[in-house]
VMD Tcl script that draws the C-alpha trace (Angstrom):
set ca {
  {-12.75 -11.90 -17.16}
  {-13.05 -8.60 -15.23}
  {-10.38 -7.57 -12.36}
  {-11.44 -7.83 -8.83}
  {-11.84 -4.24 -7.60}
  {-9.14 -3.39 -5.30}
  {-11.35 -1.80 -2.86}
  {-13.01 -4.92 -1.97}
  {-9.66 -7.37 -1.67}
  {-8.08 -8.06 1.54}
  {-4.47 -8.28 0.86}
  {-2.90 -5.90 -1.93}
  {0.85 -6.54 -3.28}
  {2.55 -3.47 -3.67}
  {1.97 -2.07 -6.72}
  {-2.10 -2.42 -6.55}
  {-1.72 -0.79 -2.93}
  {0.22 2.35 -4.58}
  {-2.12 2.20 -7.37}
  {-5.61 1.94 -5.57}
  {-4.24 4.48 -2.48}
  {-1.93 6.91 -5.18}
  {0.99 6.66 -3.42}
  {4.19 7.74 -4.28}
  {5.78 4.19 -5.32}
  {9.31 5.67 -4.29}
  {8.05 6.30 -0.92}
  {6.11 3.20 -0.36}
  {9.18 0.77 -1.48}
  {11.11 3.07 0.68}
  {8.98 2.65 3.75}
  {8.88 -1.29 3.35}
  {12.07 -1.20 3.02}
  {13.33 0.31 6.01}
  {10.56 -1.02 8.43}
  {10.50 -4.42 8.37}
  {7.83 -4.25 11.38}
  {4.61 -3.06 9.86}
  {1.35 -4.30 10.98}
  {0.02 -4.12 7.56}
  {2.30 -5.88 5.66}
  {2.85 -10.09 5.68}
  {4.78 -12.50 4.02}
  {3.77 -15.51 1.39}
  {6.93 -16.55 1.15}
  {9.21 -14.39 -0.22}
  {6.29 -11.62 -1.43}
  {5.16 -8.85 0.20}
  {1.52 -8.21 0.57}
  {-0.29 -5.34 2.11}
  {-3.83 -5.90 4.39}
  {-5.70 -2.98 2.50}
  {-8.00 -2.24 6.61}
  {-4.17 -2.34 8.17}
  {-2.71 -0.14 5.74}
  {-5.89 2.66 5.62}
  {-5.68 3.03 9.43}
  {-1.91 3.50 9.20}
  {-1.85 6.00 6.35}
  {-4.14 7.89 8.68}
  {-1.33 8.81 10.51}
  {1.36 8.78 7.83}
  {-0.65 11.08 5.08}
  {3.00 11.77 3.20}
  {3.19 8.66 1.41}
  {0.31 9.76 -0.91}
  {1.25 11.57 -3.86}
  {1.01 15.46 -4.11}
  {-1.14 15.95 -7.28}
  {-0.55 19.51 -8.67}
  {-1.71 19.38 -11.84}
  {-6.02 19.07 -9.67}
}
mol new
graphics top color blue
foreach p $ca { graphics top sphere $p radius 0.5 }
foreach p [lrange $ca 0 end-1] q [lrange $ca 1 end] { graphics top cylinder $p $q radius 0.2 }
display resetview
């Protein structure tokens, strides 16, 4: 069985949205964390998930979440 490509799912849980986006993870738990009123993010339940179209538009604005690669 193959994994779904992230690009093409509509809601991400953390972890695949700092994986598919290369965020820094310390960051992005930091930001949920402290804003508890994000567009992007919903509840299913008690888990956190992420609408990938939400968060791209935000991280438009908010380009210091992603991780500075220096060893490129």
């Amino acid at each position: 069985m193959r994994k779904t490509d992230l690009g093409t799912k509509d809601l991400l849980n953390p972890q695949e949205t700092i994986e598919h986006f290369r965020l820094s993870g310390r960051k992005f738990y930091a930001m949920l964390k402290a804003n508890k009123k994000n567009d992007f993010v919903v509840l299913y339940g008690t888990r956190k998930l992420i609408i990938r179209v939400a968060f791209q538009k935000y991280l438009l604005s908010h380009p210091e979440l992603r991780r500075k690669d220096t060893w490129e």
